[in-house]
Structure formats: structure tokens, C-alpha cells
NUDO-207585 format. One line per field, with one value per atom (N, C-alpha, C, O, CB): residue number from 1; residue in three letters; z, x, y; atom name. Coordinates in Angstrom, 1 decimal. Glycine has a CB too. Layout:
<nodes>
i: c(NUM:...)
aa: c(ALA:...)
up: c(Z:...)
east: c(X:...)
north: c(Y:...)
at: c(CA:...)
</nodes>
This chain:
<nodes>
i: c(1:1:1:1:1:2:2:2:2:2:3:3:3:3:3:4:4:4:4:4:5:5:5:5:5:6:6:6:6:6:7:7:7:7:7:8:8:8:8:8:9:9:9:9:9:10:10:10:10:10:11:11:11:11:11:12:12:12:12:12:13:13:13:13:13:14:14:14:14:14:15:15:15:15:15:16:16:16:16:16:17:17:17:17:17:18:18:18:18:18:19:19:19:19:19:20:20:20:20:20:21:21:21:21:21:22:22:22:22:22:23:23:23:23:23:24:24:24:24:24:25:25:25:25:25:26:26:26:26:26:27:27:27:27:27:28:28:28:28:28:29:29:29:29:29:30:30:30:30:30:31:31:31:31:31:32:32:32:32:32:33:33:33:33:33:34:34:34:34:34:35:35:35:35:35:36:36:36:36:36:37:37:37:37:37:38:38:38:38:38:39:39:39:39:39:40:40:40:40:40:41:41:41:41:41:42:42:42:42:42:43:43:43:43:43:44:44:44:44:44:45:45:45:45:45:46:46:46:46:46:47:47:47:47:47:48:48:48:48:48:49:49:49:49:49:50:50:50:50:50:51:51:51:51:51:52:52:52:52:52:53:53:53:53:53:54:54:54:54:54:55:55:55:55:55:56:56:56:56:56:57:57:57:57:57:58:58:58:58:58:59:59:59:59:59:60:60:60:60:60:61:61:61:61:61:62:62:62:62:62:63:63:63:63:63:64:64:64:64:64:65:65:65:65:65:66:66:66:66:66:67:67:67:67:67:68:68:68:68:68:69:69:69:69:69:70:70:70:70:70:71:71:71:71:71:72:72:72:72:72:73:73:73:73:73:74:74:74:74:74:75:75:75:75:75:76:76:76:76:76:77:77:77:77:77:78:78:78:78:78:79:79:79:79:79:80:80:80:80:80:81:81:81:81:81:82:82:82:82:82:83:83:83:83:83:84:84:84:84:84:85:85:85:85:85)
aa: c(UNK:UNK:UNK:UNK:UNK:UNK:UNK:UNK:UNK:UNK:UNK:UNK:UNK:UNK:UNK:UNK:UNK:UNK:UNK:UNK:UNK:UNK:UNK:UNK:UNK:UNK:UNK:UNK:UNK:UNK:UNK:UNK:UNK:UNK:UNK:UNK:UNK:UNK:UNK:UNK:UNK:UNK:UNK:UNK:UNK:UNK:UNK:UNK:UNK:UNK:UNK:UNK:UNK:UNK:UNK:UNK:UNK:UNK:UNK:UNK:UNK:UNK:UNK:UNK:UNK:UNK:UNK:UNK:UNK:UNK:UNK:UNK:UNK:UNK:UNK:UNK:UNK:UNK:UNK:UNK:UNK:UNK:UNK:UNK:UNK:UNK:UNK:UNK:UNK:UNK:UNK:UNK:UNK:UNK:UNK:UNK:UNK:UNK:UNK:UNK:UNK:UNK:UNK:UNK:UNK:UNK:UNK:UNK:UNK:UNK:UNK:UNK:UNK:UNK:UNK:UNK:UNK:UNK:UNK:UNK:UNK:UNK:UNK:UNK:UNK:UNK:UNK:UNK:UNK:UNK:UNK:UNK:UNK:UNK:UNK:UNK:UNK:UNK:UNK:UNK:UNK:UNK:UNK:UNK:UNK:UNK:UNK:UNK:UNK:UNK:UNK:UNK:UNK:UNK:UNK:UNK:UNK:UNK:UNK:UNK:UNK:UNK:UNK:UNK:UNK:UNK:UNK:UNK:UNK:UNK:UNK:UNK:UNK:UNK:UNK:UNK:UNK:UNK:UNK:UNK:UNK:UNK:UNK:UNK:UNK:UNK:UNK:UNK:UNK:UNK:UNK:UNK:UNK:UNK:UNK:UNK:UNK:UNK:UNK:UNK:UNK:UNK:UNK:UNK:UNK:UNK:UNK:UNK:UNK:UNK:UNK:UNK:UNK:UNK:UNK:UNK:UNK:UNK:UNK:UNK:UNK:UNK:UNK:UNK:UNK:UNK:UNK:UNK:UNK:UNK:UNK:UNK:UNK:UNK:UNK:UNK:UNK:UNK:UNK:UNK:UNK:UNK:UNK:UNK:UNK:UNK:UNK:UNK:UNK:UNK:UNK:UNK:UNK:UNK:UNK:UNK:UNK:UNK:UNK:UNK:UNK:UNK:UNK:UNK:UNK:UNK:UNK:UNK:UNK:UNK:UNK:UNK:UNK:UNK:UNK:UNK:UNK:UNK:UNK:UNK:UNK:UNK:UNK:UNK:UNK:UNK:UNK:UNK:UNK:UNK:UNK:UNK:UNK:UNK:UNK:UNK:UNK:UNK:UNK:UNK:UNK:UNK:UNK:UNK:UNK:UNK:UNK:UNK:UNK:UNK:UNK:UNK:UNK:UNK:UNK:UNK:UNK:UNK:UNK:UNK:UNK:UNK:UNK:UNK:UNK:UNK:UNK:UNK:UNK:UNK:UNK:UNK:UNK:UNK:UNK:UNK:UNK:UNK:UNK:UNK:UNK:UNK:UNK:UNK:UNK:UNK:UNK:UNK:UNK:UNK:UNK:UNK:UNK:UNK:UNK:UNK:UNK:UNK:UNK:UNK:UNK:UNK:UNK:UNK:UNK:UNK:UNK:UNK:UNK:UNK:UNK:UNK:UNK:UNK:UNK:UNK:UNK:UNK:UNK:UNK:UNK:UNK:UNK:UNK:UNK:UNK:UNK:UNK:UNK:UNK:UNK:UNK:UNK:UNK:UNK:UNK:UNK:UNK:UNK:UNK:UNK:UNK:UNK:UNK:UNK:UNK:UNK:UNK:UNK:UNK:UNK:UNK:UNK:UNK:UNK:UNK:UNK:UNK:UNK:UNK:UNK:UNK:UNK:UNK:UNK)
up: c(0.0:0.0:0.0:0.8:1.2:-0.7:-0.9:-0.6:-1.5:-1.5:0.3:1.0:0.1:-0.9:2.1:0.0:-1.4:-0.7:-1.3:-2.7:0.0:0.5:1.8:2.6:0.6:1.8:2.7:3.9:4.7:2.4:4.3:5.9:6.7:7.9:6.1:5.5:5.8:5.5:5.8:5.3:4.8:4.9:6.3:7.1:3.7:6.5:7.9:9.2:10.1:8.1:9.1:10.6:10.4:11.4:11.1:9.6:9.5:9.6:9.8:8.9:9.4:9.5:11.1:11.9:8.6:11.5:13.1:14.2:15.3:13.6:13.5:14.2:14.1:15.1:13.6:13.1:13.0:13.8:14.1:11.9:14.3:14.4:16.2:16.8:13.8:16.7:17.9:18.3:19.4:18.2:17.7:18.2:18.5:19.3:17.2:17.5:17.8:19.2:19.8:16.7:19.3:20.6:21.0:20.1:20.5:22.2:22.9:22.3:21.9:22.9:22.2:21.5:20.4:20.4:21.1:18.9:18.1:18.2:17.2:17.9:19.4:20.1:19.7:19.3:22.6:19.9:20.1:18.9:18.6:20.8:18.1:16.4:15.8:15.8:15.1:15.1:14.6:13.3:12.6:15.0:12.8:11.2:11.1:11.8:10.8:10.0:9.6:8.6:7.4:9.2:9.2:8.1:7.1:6.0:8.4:7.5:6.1:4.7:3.7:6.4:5.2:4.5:3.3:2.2:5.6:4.1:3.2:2.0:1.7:3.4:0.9:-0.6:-1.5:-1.1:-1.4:-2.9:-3.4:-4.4:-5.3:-3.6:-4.0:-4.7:-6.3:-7.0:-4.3:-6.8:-8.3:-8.2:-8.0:-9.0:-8.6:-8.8:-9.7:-9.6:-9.6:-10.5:-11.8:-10.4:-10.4:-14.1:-9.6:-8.7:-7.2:-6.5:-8.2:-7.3:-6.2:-4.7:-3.7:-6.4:-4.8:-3.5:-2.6:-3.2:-3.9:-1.6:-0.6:0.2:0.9:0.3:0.0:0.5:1.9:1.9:-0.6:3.6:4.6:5.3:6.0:5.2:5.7:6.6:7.8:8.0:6.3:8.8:10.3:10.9:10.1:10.7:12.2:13.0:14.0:14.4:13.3:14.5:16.1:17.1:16.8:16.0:18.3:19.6:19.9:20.9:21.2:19.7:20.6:19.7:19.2:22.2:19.7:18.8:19.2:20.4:18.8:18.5:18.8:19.0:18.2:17.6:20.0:20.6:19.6:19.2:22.2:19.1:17.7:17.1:17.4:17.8:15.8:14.7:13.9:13.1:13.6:13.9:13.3:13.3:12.5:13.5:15.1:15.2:14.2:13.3:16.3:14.6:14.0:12.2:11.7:14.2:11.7:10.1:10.2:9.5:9.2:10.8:10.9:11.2:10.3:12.0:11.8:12.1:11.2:10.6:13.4:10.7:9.8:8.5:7.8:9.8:8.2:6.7:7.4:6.8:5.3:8.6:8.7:9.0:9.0:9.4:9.3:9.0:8.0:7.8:8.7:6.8:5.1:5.1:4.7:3.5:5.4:5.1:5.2:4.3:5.8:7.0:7.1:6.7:6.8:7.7:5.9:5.7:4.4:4.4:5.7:3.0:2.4:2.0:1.1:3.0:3.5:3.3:3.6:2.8:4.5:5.0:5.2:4.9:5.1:6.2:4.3:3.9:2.4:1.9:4.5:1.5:0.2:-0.1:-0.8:-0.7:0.8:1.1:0.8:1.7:2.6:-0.3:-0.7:0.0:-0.4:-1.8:0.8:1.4:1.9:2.4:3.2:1.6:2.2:3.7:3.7:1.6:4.7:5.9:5.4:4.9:7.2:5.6:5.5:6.6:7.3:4.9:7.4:8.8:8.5:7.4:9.4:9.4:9.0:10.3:11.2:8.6:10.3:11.2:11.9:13.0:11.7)
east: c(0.8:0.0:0.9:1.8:-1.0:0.7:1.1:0.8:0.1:1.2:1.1:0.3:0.1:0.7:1.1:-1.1:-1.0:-1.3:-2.3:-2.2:-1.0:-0.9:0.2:0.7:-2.0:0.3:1.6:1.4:2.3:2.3:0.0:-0.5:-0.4:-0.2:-2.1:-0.6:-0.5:0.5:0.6:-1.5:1.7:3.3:3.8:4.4:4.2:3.5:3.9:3.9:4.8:3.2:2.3:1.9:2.4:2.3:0.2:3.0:3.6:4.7:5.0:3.4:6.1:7.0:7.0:7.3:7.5:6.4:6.5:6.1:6.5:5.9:4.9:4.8:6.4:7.0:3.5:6.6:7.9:8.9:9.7:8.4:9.2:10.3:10.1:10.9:10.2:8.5:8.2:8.6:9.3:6.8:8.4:8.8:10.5:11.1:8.3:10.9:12.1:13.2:12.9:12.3:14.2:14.6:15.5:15.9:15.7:15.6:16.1:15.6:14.5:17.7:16.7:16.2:15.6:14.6:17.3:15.9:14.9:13.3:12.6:15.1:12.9:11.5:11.5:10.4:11.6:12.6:12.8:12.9:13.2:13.9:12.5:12.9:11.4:10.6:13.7:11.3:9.7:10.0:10.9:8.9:8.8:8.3:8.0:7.2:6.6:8.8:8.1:6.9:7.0:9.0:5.6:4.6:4.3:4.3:3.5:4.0:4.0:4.5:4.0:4.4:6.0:6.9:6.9:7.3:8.3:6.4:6.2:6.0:4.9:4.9:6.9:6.1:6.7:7.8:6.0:6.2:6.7:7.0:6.4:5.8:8.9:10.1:9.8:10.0:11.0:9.4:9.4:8.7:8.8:10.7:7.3:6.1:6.3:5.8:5.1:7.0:7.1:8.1:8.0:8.5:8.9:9.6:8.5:8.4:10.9:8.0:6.9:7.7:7.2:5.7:9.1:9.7:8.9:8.2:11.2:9.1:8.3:9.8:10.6:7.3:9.7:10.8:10.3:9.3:11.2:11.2:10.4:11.0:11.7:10.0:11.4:12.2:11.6:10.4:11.7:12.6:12.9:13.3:13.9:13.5:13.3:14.0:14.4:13.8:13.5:15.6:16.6:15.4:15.2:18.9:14.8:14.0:15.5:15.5:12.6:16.5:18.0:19.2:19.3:18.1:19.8:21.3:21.9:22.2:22.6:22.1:22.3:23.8:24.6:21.7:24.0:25.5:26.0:27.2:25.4:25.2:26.2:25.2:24.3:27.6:25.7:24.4:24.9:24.0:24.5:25.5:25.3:24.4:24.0:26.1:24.3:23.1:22.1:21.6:22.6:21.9:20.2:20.6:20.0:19.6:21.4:21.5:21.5:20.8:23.4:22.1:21.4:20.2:19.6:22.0:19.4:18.1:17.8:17.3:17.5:17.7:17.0:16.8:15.8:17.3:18.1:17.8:17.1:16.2:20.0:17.6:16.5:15.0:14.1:16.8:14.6:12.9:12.9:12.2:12.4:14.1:13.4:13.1:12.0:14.6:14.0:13.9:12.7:11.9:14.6:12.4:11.2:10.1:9.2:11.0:9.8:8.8:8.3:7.1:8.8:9.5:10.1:9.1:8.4:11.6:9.8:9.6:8.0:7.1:10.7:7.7:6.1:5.0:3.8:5.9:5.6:4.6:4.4:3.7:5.0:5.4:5.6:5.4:4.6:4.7:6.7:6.6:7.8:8.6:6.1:8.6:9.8:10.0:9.4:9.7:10.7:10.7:12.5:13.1:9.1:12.8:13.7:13.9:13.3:13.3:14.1:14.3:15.6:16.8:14.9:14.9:15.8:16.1:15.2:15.4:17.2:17.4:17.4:17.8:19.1:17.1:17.2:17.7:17.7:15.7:18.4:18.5:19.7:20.0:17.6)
north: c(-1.2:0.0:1.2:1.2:0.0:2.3:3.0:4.3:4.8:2.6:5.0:6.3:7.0:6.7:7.1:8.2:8.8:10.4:10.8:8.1:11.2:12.1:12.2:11.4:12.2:13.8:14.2:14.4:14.9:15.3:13.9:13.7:12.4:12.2:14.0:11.5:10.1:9.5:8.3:9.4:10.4:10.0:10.3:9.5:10.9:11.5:12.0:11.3:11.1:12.8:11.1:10.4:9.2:8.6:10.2:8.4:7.3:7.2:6.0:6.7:8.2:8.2:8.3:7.4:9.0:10.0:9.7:8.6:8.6:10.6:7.5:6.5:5.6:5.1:5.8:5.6:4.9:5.3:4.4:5.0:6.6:7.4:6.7:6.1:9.5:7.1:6.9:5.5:5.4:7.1:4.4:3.1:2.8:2.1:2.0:3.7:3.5:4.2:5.2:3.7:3.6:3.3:4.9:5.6:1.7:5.1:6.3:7.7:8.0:6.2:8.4:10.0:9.9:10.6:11.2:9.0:9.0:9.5:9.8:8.0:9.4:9.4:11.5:12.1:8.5:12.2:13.6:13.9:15.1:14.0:13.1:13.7:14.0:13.2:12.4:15.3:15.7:15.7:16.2:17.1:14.9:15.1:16.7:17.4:14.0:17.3:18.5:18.5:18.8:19.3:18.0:17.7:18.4:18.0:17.5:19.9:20.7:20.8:21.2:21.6:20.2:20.4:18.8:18.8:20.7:17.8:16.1:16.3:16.8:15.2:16.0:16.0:15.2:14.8:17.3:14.8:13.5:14.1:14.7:12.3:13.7:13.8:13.7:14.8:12.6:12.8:12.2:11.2:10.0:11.7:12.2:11.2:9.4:8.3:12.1:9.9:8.3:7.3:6.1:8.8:7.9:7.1:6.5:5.5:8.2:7.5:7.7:7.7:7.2:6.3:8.5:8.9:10.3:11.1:9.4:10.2:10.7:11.6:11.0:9.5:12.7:13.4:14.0:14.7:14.6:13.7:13.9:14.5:13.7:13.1:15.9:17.1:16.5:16.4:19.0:15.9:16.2:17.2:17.8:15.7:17.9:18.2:17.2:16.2:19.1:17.7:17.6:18.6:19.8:18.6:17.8:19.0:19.0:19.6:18.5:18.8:19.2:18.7:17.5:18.3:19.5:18.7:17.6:17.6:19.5:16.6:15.3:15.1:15.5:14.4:14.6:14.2:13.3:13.4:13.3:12.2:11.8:11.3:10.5:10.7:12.0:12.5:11.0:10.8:14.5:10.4:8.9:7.7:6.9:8.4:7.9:7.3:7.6:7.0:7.5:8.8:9.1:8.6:7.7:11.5:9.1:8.6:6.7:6.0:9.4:6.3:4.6:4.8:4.3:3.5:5.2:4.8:5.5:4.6:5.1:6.2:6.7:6.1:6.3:7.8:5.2:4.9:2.8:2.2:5.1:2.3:1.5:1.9:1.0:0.8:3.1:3.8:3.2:2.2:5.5:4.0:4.0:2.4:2.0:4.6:1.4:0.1:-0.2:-0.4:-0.7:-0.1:-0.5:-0.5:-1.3:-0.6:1.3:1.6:0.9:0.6:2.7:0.4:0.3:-1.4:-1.8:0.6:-1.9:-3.5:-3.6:-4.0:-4.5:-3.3:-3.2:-2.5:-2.7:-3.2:-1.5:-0.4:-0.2:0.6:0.9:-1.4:-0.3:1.3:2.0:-0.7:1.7:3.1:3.5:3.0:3.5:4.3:5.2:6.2:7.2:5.7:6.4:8.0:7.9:6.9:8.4:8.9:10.1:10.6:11.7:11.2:10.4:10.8:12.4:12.4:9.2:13.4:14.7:15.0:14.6:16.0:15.7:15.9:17.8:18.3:14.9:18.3:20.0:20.2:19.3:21.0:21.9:22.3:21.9:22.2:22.0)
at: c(N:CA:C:O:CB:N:CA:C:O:CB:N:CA:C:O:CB:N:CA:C:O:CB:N:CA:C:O:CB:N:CA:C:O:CB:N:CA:C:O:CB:N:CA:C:O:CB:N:CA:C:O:CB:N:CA:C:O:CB:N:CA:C:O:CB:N:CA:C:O:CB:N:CA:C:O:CB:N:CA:C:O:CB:N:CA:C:O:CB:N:CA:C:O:CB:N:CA:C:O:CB:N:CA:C:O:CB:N:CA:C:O:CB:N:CA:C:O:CB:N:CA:C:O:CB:N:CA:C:O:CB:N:CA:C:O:CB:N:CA:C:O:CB:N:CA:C:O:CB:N:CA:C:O:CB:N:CA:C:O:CB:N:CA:C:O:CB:N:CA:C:O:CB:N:CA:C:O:CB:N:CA:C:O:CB:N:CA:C:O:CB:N:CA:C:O:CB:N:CA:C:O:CB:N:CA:C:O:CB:N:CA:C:O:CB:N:CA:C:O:CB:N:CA:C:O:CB:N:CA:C:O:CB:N:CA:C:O:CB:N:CA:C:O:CB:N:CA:C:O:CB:N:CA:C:O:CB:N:CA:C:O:CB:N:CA:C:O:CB:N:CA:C:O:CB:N:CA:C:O:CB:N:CA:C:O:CB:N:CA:C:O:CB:N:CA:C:O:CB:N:CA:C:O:CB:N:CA:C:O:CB:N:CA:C:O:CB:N:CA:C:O:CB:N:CA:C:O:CB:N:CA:C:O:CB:N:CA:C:O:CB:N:CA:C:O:CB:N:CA:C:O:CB:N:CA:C:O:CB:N:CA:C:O:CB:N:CA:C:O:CB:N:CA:C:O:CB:N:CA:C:O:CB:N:CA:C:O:CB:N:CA:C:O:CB:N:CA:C:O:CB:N:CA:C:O:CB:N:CA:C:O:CB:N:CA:C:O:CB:N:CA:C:O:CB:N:CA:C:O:CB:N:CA:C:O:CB:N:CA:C:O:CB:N:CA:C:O:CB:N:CA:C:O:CB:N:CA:C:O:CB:N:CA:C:O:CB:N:CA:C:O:CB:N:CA:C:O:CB:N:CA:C:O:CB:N:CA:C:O:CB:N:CA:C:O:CB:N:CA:C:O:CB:N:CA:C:O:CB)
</nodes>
């Protein structure tokens, strides 16, 4: 299934973001901002913020690209995790 709007990309990334383990939980979807990269690709481009600058910002880039996996594998879902800020 394939989300087809930038509200229902959103709330699903942050559900994702929420299960996952320690500060990840501190990271916000910037929903406004959700929009699909290249429709014929059907990527989903998704701006985060840091609520706080991250002590080591590697973590968050591993978790973040297993989000994309997961969303990826269970969701038939393409998306981009962007970090801002």
C-alpha cells in the first residue's frame, strides 16, 4: 500500500520514528513540509527536525535509513528521511 498524501506519509513516518529506541522518540516530522520527490519514482521526501542537537548524529542517520527500510519493506513506502537544522 502505498500512502498517497503528505499527511498520511507523515503520521507514519512519526509512528515509525516513535517506536524506535532512545532520543529518536525527540525527532519531529516536519509535516507541512512532506512531498513526493518524483512522482514516476513515487519517492516521498520527509524534513525532520533535532528538539535538541544530537550528541552523535550517526546514530540518527542509521536509524533513519532503517525507517526507510522498514517503511520500504512493510509499507511499500519510498521516502527520504531529511534531517534539518
Amino acid at each position: 500500500m502505498v500512502a498517497n498524501s503528505n499527511e498520511n506519509v507523515a503520521r507514519l513516518v512519526q509512528e515509525y520514528l516513535k517506536r524506535s529506541p532512545g532520543e529518536a522518540k525527540e525527532v519531529r516530522v516536519v509535516a507541512e513540509d512532506v512531498r513526493l520527490g518524483d512522482s514516476a519514482d513515487e519517492w516521498w521526501w520527509v524534513p525532520v527536525l533535532f528538539n535538541q542537537d544530537p550528541y552523535k548524529r550517526y546514530f540518527f542517520y542509521e536509524l533513519f535509513s532503517d525507517i526507510e527500510e522498514q517503511l520500504e519493506e512493510k509499507e511499500h513506502l519510498n521516502v527520504l528521511l531529511i534531517p534539518r537544522g
